[in-house]
DODREN-490962 format. One record per residue (C-alpha): x, y, z. Coordinates in pm, whole numbers, padded with zeros to 5 digits, always signed. Last residue first. Layout:
N
XYZ;...
***
This chain:
677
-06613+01742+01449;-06694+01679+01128;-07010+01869+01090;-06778+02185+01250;-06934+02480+01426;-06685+02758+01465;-06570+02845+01766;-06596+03120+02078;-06556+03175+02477;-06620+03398+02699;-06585+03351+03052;-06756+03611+03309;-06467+03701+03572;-06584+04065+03626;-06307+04181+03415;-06405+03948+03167;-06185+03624+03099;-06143+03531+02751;-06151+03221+02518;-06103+03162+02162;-06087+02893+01921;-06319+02637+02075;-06386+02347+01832;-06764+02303+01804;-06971+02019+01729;-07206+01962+02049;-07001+02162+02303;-06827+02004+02633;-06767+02121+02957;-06557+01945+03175;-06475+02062+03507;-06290+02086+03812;-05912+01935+03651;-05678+01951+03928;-05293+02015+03896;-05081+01842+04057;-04863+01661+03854;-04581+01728+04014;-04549+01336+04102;-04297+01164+04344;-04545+01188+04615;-04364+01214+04924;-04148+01521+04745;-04464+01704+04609;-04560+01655+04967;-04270+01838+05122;-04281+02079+04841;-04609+02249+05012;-04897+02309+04735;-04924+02680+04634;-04876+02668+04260;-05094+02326+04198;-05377+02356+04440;-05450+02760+04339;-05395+02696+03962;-05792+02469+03986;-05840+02371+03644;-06165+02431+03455;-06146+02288+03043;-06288+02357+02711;-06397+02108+02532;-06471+02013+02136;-06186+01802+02108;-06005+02129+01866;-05955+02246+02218;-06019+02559+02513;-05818+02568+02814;-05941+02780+03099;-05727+02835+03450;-05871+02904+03746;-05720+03080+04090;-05570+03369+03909;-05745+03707+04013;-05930+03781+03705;-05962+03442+03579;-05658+03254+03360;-05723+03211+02967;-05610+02949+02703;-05644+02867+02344;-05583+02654+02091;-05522+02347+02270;-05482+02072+01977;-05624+01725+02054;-05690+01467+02286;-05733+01757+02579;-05680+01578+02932;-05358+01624+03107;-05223+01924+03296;-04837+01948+03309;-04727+02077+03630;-04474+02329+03782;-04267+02356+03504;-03892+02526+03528;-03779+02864+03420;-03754+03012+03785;-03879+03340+03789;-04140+03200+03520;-04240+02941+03698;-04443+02763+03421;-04810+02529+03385;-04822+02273+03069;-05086+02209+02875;-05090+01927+02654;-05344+01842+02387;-05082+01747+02087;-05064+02070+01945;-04963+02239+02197;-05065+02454+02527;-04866+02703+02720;-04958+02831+03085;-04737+03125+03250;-04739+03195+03625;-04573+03473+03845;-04730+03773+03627;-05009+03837+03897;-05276+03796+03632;-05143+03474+03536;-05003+03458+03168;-05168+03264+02883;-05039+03073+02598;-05166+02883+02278;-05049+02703+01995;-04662+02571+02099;-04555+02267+01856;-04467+01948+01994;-04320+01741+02256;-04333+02024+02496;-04077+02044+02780;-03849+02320+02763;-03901+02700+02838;-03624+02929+02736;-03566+03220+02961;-03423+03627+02957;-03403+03622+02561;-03294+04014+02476;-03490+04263+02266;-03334+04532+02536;-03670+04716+02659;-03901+04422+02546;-03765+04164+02754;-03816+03829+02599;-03953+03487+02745;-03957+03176+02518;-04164+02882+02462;-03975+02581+02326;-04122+02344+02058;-03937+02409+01768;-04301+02498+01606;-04288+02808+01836;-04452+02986+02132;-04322+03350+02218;-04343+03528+02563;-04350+03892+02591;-04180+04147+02891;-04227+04430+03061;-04578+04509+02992;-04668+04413+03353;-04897+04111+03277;-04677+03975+03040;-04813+03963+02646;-04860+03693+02490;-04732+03548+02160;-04832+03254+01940;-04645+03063+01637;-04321+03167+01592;-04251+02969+01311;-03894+02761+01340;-03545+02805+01515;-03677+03039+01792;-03368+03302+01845;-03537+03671+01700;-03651+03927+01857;-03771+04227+01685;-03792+04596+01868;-03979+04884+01759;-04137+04762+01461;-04189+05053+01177;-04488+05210+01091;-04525+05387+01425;-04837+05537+01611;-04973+05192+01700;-04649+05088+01860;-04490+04781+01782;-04292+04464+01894;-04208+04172+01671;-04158+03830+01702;-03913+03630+01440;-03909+03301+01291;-04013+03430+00954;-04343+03247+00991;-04445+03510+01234;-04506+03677+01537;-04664+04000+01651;-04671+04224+01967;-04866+04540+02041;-04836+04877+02193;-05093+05155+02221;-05309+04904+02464;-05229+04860+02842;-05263+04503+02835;-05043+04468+02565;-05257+04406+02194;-05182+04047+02039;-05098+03947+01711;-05017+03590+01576;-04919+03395+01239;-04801+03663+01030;-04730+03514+00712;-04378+03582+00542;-04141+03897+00516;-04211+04056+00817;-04215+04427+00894;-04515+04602+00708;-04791+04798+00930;-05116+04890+00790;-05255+05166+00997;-05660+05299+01025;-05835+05070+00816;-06247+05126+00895;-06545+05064+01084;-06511+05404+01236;-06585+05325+01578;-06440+04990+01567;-06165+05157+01394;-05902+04883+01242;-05497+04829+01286;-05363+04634+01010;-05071+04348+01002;-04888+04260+00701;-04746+03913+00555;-05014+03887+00304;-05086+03533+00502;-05261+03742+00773;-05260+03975+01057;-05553+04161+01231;-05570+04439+01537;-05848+04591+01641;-05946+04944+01777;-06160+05070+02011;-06223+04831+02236;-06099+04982+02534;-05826+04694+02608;-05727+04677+02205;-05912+04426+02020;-05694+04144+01873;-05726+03939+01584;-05531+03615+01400;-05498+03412+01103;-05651+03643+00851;-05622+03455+00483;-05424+03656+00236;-05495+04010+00071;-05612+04182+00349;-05804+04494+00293;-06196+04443+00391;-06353+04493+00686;-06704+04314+00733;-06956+04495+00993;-07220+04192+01092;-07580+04121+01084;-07625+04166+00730;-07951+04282+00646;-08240+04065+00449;-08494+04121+00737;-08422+03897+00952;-08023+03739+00983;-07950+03947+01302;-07892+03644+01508;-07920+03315+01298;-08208+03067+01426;-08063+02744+01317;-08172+02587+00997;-07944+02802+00774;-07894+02894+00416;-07603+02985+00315;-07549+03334+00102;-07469+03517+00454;-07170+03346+00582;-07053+03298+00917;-07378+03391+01063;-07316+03409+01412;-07512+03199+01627;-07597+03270+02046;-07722+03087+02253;-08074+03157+02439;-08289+03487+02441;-08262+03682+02161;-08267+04103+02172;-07871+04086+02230;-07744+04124+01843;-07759+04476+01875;-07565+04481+02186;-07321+04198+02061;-07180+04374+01777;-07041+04155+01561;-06744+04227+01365;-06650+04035+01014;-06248+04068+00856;-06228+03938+00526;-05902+03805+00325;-06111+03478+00206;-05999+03235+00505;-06124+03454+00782;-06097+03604+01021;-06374+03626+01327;-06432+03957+01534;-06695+03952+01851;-06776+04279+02012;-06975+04328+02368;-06746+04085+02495;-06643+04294+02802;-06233+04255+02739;-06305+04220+02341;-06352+03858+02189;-06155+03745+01932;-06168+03448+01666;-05944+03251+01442;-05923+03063+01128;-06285+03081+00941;-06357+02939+00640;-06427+02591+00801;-06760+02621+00573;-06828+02909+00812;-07221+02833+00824;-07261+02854+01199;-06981+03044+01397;-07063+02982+01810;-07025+03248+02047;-07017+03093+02417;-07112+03234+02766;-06957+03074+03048;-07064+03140+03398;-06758+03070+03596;-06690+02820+03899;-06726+02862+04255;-06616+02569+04471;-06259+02518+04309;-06216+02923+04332;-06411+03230+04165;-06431+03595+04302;-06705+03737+04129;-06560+04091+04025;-06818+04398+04137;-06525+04591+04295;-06311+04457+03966;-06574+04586+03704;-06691+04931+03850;-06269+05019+03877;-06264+04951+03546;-06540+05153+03446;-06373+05435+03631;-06065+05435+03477;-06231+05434+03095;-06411+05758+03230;-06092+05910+03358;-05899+05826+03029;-05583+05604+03103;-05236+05763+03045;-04998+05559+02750;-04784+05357+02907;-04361+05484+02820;-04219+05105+02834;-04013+05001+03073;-04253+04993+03383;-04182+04987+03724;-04170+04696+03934;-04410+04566+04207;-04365+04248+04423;-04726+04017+04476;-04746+03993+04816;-05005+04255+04842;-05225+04166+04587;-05256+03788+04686;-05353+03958+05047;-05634+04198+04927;-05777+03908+04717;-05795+03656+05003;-05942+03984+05282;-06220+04069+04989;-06304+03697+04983;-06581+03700+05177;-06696+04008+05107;-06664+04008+04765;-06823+03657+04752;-07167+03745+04903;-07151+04096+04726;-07113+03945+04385;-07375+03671+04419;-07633+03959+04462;-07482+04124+04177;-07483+03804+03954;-07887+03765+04071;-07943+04098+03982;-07782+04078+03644;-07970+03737+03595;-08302+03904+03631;-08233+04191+03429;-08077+04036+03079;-07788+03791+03008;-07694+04052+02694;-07720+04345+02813;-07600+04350+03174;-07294+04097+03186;-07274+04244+02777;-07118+04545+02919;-07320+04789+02676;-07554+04942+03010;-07259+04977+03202;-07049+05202+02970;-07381+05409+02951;-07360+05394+03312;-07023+05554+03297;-07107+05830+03035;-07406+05933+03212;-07154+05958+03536;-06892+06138+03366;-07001+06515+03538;-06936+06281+03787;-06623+06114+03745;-06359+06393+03851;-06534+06421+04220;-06573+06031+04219;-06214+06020+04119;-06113+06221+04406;-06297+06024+04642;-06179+05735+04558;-06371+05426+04453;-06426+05155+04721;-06280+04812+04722;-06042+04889+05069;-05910+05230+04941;-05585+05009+04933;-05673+04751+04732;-05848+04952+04498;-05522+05128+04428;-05351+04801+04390;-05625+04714+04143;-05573+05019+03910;-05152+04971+03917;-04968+05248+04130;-04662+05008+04041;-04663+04731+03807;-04698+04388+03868;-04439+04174+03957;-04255+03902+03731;-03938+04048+03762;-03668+03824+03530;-03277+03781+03680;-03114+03585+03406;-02970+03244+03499;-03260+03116+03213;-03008+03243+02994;-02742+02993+03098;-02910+02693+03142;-03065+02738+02761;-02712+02749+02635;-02730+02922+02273;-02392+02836+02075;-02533+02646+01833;-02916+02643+01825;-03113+02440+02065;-03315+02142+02015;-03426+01977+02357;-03417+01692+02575;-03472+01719+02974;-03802+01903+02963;-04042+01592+02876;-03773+01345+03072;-03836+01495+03405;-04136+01254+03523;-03814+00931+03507;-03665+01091+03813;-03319+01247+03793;-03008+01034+03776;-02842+01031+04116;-02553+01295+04226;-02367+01520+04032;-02510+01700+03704;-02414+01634+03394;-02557+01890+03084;-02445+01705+02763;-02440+01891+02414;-02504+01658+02148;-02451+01672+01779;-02094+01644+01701;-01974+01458+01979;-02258+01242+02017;-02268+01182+01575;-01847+01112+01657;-01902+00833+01957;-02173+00649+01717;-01931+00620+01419;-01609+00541+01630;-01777+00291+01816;-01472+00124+01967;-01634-00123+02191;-01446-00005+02480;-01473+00361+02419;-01829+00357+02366;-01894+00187+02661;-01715+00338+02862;-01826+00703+02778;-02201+00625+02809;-02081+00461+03179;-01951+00774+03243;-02264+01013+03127;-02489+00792+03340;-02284+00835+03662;-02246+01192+03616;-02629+01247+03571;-02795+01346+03308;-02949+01594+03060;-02916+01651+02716;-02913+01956+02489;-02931+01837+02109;-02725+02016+01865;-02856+02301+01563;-02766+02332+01172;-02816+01956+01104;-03167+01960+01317;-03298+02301+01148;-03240+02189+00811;-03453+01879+00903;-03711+02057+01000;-03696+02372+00728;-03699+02055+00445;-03480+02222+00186;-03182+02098+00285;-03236+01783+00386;-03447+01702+00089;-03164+01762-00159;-03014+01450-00019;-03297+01244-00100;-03616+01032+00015;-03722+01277+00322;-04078+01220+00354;-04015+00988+00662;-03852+01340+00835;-04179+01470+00900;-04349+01185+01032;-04049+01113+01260;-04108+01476+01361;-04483+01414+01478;-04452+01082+01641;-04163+01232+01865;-04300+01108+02211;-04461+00741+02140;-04372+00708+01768;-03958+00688+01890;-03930+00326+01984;-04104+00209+01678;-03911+00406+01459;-03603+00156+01477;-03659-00093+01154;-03844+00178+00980;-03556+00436+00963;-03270+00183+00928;-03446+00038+00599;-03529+00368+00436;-03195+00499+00524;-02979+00122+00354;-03227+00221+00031;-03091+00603+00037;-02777+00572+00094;-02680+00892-00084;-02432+01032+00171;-02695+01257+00312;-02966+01003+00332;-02727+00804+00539;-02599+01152+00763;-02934+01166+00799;-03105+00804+00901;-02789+00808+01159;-02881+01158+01291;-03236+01064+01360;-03108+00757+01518;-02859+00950+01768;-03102+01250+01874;-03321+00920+01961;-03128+00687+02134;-02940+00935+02396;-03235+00992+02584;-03222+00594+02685;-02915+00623+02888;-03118+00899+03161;-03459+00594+03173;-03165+00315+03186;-02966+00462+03472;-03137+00345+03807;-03302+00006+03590;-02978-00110+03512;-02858-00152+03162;-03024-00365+02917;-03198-00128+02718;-02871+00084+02696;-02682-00162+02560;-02938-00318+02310;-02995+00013+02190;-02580+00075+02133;-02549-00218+01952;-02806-00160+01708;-02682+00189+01652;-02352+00024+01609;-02441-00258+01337;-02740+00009+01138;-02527+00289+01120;-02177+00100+01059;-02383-00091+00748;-02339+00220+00562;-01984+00184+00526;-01793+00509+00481;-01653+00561+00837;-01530+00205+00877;-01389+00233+00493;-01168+00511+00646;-01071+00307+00962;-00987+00032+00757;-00722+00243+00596;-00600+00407+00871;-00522+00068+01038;-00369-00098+00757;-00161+00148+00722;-00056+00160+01068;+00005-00213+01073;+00222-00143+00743;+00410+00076+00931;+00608+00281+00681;+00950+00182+00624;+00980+00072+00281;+00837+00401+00215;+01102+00572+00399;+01366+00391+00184;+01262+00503-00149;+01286+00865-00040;+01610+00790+00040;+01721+00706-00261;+01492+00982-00433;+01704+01238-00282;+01653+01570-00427;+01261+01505-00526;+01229+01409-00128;+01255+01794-00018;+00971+01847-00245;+00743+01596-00160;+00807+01647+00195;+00723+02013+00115;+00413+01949-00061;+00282+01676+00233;+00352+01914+00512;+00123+02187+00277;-00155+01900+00232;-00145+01848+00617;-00187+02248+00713;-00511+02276+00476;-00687+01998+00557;-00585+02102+00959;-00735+02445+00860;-01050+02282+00693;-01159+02071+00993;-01480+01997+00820;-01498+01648+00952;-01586+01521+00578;-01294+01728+00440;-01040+01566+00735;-01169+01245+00577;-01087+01254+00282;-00771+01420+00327;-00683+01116+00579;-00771+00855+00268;-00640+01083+00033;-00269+01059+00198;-00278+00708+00270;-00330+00579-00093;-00061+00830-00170;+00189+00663+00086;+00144+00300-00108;+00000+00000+00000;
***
């Protein structure tokens, strides 16, 4: 075997390492040797003669090692039996390691044009991957070709980005023995390359951690060491229900002074709060009468939960509140039903007849005296809910008003349309906001724009243009003027209704950004994506303050607690899960959607959470019992699945798409009607 044979064989494979500078420094060692040896050719000879033909040997098998595609399936299969067989203390942490190995194994194949010996490796092993990564080892069985790993944006994503893992020191040794002692070169340089391990002294962590121990994370971002950042969840200062806290649930009397030449105004406000309007007299006086029983029981609970909660000051300028839009407020929480595990909501729910699955999301404004649905043909539809009200019983909105329909549509007599359409998308709207007073509304679609809409005028105020592909999300801060969007482009965006231009874009999530939220205290957003980590942003510097891992699929829905200590997300496979967010870790999963959560909605003062689902349901669960429980008997339990599901409440046929808290703790909800549901 001659010294040229050698030479490519290492070139070869210092190219498919990438180490470029080493490629480069070995072929310039080679040109002088060659050189210097043209002078003496004698001696030349004699160096040849002299080469190791172990070492030869060695290098060269070694190269064919790293070619062969039967290496994947003989090691891989080596390595499963291994770490299936290992103790039973261990085997849950060893067991991580399978899968970010086999999907790089049926890559690097399909990358080196192996395509038959990939098809065959990726159904002999999926079996032990369908349980918690169904969805991804669908998306991967369409790739049949090199090509296909680049432009598939999942697969893309995986090459370009390593695998955080978790475990113990134990574990991560006996990983290391074994694949030093049975030499496998091909498995040990896919861990190096593609994993990032996280050990931790002590004994491997219990097997309920697994959902949060494996992630995706781009190269060079260490989720550990953003989620060090200091993030204040409090509520701001001099804040509308503080004050009320400390008059002891009574207005001021300086407001009163300012409000009453207001006071037409503010019953006026009173008489469109749907609460009134649209349940009628009766049940109004039956709410209020509850409403005094429970605020004076639980006056001394809600004084308390406000007064431990920290305060910070804002970092955004807030726009000033309007005296008369101050005093409604302040109406709505001293008349808020205080609910718990014993006293549930009154739910009233919008339901979308004749959409012909045209429509794609729904919003409901803070009193839900307006209703907005997008749609799949560009439009925009309002409903006013006071002149809708006259009906007794559920409620239908027309979706479309060429269909006939057998149920009794509101404001279908008489030939007029029974809605306000806005036209000037382009694309299908997949999401709308209405700012805190209702005035305005927010809409983004596939056209990649966002526009800002006059309820009072019934027209296009403000189109905004920032991203480059569909706008997925768009949500109004609780203070309105500012609002958040995210998109396709795998960026979200922060704006103010006076500019054109985005004020601040974050960008880190390695796919869509799906959904976005606003924190309680404006301070901060949090972003769900397809790459299956929520994220936490400060708006003031743009930068990532926590990473949230734990979700086995895409991120559709998420909700922050009115004291800003909580955060819920839901996905696409029915999970919710409930976050610290000083902290970064989950408290509790909740359990019990079988399909997508598409929205989600905490009470007034915190102690329920609502999920709503493409199952039809939407879902009570008591956030007091899970965030307050003592860690001793979290700890005697070996569960942190605490969280209790109260209720069930399921529709007929309808998928919920929206669902909204009231100031006075009335929960809205709204979906479309679906034959096939």
């Amino acid at each position: 075997m001659d010294e040229e044979e050698i030479e490519k064989a290492v070139v070869a494979y210092l190219k498919k390492k990438g180490f470029k500078q080493t490629e480069i420094a070995f072929q310039e060692e080679q040109q002088l040797n060659k050189n210097s040896s043209s002078s003496i050719h004698n001696n030349n000879n004699s160096a040849n003669s002299q080469i190791d033909p172990d070492l030869t040997k060695k290098i060269l098998s070694f190269s064919e090692f790293e070619t062969g595609p039967q290496r994947y399936q003989e090691e891989y299969s080596k390595l499963r039996s291994w770490a299936y067989s290992s103790l039973d203390l261990y085997k849950h942490e060893l067991l991580r390691v399978l899968y970010p190995v086999f999907i790089h194994c049926f890559m690097e194949l399909v990358a080196r044009g192996h395509i038959q010996e990939a098809r065959a490796f990726f159904n002999s092993y999926r079996e032990d991957h369908e349980m918690t990564h169904l969805r991804d080892l669908q998306k991967l069985e369409g790739v049949l070709s090199p090509s296909h790993l680049e432009e598939m944006e999942f697969a893309h994503s995986i090459r370009l980005s390593k695998v955080n893992i978790k475990m113990c020191q134990y574990s991560y040794d006996l990983l290391l023995q074994y694949l030093h002692k049975t030499e496998s070169i091909t498995m040990l340089g896919i861990i190096n390359e593609r994993i990032n391990f996280q050990v931790s002294p002590g004994q491997p962590g219990s097997i309920s951690d697994d959902a949060e121990v494996v992630t995706l994370v781009a190269s060079g971002h260490d989720a550990s060491l953003i989620n060090q950042k200091e993030v204040h969840w409090g509520l701001l200062e001099d804040s509308l229900e503080e004050r009320l806290e400390k008059t002891g649930g009574s207005v001021p009397d300086s407001e009163k002074f300012d409000g009453d030449p207001k006071e037409g105004e503010v019953e006026e406000n009173k008489k469109k709060s749907v609460e009134g309007g649209k349940q009628g007299a009766p049940l109004k006086k039956l709410k209020k009468d509850k409403v005094g029983v429970a605020t004076g029981k639980s006056s001394r609970t809600e004084s308390s939960t406000v007064t431990t909660t920290p305060r910070v000051k804002p970092e955004l300028a807030l726009p000033a509140i309007p005296v008369e839009v101050e005093l409604s407020i302040l109406e709505d929480l001293r008349n808020r039903v205080q609910l718990s595990n014993a006293s549930l909501p009154s739910v009233s729910f919008y339901t979308f007849v004749n959409t012909h699955n045209g429509l794609n999301c729904a919003s409901i404004s803070h009193d839900g005296s307006l209703v907005a649905g997008g749609f799949s043909d560009s439009s925009l539809k309002v409903w006013d809910m006071a002149k809708l009200g006259q009906q007794t019983g559920p409620s239908f909105l027309q979706g479309e008003t060429d269909s006939p329909s057998s149920e009794h549509v509101l404001g279908s007599s008489g030939g007029r349309r029974c809605y306000t359409l806005l036209q000037g998308h382009s694309g299908p709207v997949y999401s709308a906001s209405f700012s805190p007073d209702g005035d305005f509304l927010l809409s983004s679609s596939s056209d990649s724009t966002i526009r800002l809409w006059s309820t009072k005028l019934n027209a296009n105020v403000v189109c905004y243009k920032g991203h480059n592909y569909p706008v997925w999300d768009v949500q109004f801060s609780p203070a309105g003027h500012y609002f958040a969007s995210s998109s396709h482009d795998r960026t979200a965006k922060i704006w103010s209704v006076d500019r054109i231009q985005p004020l601040r874009i974050m960008a880190g999530h390695l796919s869509d950004v799906d959904c976005v939220q606003w924190h309680a205290n404006c301070n901060y957003i949090a972003t769900g994506s397809s790459d299956k980590t929520v994220r936490l942003w400060d708006v003031q510097s743009g930068d990532c303050v926590r990473i949230f891992i734990g979700h086995r699929s895409m991120i559709l829905s998420l909700a922050m607690s009115p004291d800003g200590r909580y955060m819920a997300s839901g996905d696409e496979d029915g999970t919710v899960m409930m976050w610290d967010l000083s902290s970064g870790r989950c408290i509790t999963p909740l359990v019990g959607h079988s399909s997508c959560v598409w929205s989600l909605a905490f009470s007034g003062e915190g102690s329920l959470l609502a999920s709503g689902s493409a199952d039809c349901t939407v879902k009570l669960w008591d956030v007091t019992t899970s965030t307050k429980a003592p860690l001793k008997e979290e700890n005697k339990s070996g569960s942190n699945n605490r969280l209790r599901l109260l209720k069930t409440l399921p529709t007929k046929a309808t998928p919920v798409y929206a669902l909204h808290f009231s100031r006075r703790n009335l929960l809205f909800a709204a979906g479309a009607f679906s034959k096939s549901a």
